[in-house]
C-alpha positions in Angstrom: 0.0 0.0 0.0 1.0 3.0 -1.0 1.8 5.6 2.2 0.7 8.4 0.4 -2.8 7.0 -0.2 -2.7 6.2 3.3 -2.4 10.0 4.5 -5.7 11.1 1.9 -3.7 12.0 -1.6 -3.5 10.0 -4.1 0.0 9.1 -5.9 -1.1 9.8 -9.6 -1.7 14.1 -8.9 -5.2 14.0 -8.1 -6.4 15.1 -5.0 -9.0 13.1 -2.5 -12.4 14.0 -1.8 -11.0 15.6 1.7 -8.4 17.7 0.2 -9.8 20.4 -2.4 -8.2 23.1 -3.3 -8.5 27.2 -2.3 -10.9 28.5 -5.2 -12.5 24.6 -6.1 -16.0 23.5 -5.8 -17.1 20.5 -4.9 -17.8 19.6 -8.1 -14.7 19.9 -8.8 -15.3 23.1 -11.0 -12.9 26.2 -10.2 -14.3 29.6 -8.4 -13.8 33.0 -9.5 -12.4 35.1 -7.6 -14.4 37.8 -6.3 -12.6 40.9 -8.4 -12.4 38.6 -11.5 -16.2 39.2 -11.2 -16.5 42.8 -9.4 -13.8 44.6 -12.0 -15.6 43.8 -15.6 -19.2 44.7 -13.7 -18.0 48.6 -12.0 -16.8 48.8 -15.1 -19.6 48.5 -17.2 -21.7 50.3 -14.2 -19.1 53.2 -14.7 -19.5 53.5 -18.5 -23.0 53.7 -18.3 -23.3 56.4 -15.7 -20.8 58.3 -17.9 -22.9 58.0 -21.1 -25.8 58.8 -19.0 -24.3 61.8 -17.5 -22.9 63.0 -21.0 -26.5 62.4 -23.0 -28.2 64.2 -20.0 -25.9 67.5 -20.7 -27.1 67.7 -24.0 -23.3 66.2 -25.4 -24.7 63.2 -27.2 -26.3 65.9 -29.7 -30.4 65.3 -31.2 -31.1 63.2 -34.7 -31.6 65.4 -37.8 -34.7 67.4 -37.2 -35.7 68.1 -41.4 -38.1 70.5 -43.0 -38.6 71.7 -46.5 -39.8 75.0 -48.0 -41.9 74.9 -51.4 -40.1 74.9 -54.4 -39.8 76.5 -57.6 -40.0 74.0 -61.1 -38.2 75.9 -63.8 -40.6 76.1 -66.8 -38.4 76.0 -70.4 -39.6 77.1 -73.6 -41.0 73.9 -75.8 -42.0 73.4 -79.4 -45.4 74.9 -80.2 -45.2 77.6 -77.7 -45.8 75.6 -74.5 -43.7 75.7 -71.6 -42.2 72.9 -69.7 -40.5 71.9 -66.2 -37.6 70.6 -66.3 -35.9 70.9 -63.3 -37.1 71.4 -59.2 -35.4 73.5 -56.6 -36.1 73.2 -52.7 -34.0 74.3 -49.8 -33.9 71.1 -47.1 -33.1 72.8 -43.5 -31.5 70.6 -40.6 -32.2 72.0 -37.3 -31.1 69.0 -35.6 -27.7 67.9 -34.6 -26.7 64.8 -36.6 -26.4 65.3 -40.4 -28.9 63.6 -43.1 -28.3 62.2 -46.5 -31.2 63.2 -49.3 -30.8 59.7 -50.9 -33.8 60.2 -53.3 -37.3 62.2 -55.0 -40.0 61.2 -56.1 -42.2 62.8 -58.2 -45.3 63.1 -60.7 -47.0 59.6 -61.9 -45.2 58.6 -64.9 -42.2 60.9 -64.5 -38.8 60.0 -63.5 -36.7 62.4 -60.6 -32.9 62.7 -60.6 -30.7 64.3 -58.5 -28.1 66.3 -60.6 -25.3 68.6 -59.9 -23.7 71.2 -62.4 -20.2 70.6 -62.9 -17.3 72.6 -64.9 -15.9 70.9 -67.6 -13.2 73.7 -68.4 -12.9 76.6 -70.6 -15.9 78.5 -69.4 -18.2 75.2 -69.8 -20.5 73.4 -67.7 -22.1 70.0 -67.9 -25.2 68.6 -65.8 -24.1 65.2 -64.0 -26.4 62.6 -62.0 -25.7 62.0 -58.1 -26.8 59.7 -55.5 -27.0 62.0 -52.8 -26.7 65.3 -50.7 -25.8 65.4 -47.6 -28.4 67.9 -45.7 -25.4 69.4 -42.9 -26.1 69.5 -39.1 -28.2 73.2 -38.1 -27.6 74.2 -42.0 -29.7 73.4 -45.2 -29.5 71.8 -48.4 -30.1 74.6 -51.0 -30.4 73.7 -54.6 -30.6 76.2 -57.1 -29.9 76.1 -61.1 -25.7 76.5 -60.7 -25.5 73.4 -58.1 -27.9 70.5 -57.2 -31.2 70.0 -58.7 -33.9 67.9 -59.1 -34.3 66.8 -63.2 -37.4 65.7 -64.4 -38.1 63.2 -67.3 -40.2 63.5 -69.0 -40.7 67.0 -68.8 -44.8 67.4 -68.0 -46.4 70.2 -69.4 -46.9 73.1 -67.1 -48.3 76.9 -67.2 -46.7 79.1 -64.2 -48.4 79.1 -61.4 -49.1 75.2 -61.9 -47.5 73.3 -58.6 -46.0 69.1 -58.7 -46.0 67.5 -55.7 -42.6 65.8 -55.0 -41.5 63.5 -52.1 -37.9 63.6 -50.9 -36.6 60.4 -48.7 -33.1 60.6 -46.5 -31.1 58.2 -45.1 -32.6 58.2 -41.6 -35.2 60.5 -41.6 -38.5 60.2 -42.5 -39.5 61.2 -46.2 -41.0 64.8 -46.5 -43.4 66.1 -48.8 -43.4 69.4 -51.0 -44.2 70.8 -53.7 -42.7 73.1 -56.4 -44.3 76.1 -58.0 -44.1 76.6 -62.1 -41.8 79.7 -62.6 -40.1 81.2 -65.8 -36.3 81.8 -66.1 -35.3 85.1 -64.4 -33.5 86.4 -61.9 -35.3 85.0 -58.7 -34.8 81.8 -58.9 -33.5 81.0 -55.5 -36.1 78.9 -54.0 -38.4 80.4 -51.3 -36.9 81.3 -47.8 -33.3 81.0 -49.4 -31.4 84.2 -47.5 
């Protein structure tokens, strides 16, 4: 017999029943120590409160917050003396305090809306060129106008001034917005409405 048995351990490394460990269960199973549990936990606890504390001052900042003022369609001479929209103009104001993306417009049954921008080409020249998207800044606005971003229409629908579309604009994370554009003649005023 082995004398090592005799005194409660046994010779190949295992421990008896009577001699477990600092930290063992039972079971056999190890337990944690109590600030391998307490640390990750007032941790967490700590980030929270900061996050809390920092939202509740007004630090985290608010979600877009998006309006839209009615627009202007710009009405083009057409063959046999009618006149016809071919582009849209809105200002898009963000008084919130995250930025939005316009991703989209649409617009009249049975006519297709796209965003353009003009763009120089060089030597005095421009050219109109499709976009996916404008971003609509933080406590600023989105202001298209005929020199920068419009909306294009196609076809072109018939219009007389004063005639009004109805367009609907959809953003990245807001929700879409509804507005409408008023049939105007080339001229100087052509800033959209409320523009400074």
């Amino acid at each position: 017999m082995n004398h090592d048995a005799v005194n409660g351990e046994r010779t190949d490394g295992a421990r008896g029943d009577g001699a477990r460990g600092a930290g063992e269960r039972r079971d056999g199973r190890s337990r944690l120590p109590v600030a391998a549990v307490a640390v990750p936990v007032l941790t967490c606890l700590a980030t929270l409160g900061t996050l809390t504390l920092w939202t509740a001052t007004g630090n985290a900042g608010t979600p877009a917050r998006l309006s839209v003022t009615e627009g202007r369609a710009l009405l083009l001479p057409a063959p046999g003396g009618r006149t016809e929209a071919t582009a849209a103009f809105f200002t898009v104001r963000n008084s919130g305090g995250a930025d939005d993306v316009l991703t989209g417009v649409t617009g009249p049954a049975g006519h297709r809306v796209m965003l353009s921008r003009t763009v120089d080409i060089g030597r005095n020249a421009r050219r109109m060129a499709m976009v996916r998207s404008a971003t609509v800044p933080a406590g600023g606005a989105l202001r298209m106008t005929p020199t920068t971003l419009d909306l294009m229409l196609s076809p072109a629908p018939a219009l007389a001034p004063g005639d009004r579309l109805t367009f609907t604009l959809h953003f990245r994370n807001s929700p879409p917005l509804t507005a409408r554009a008023v049939a105007t003649r080339p001229g100087p005023a052509l800033e959209p409405p409320g523009a400074p």
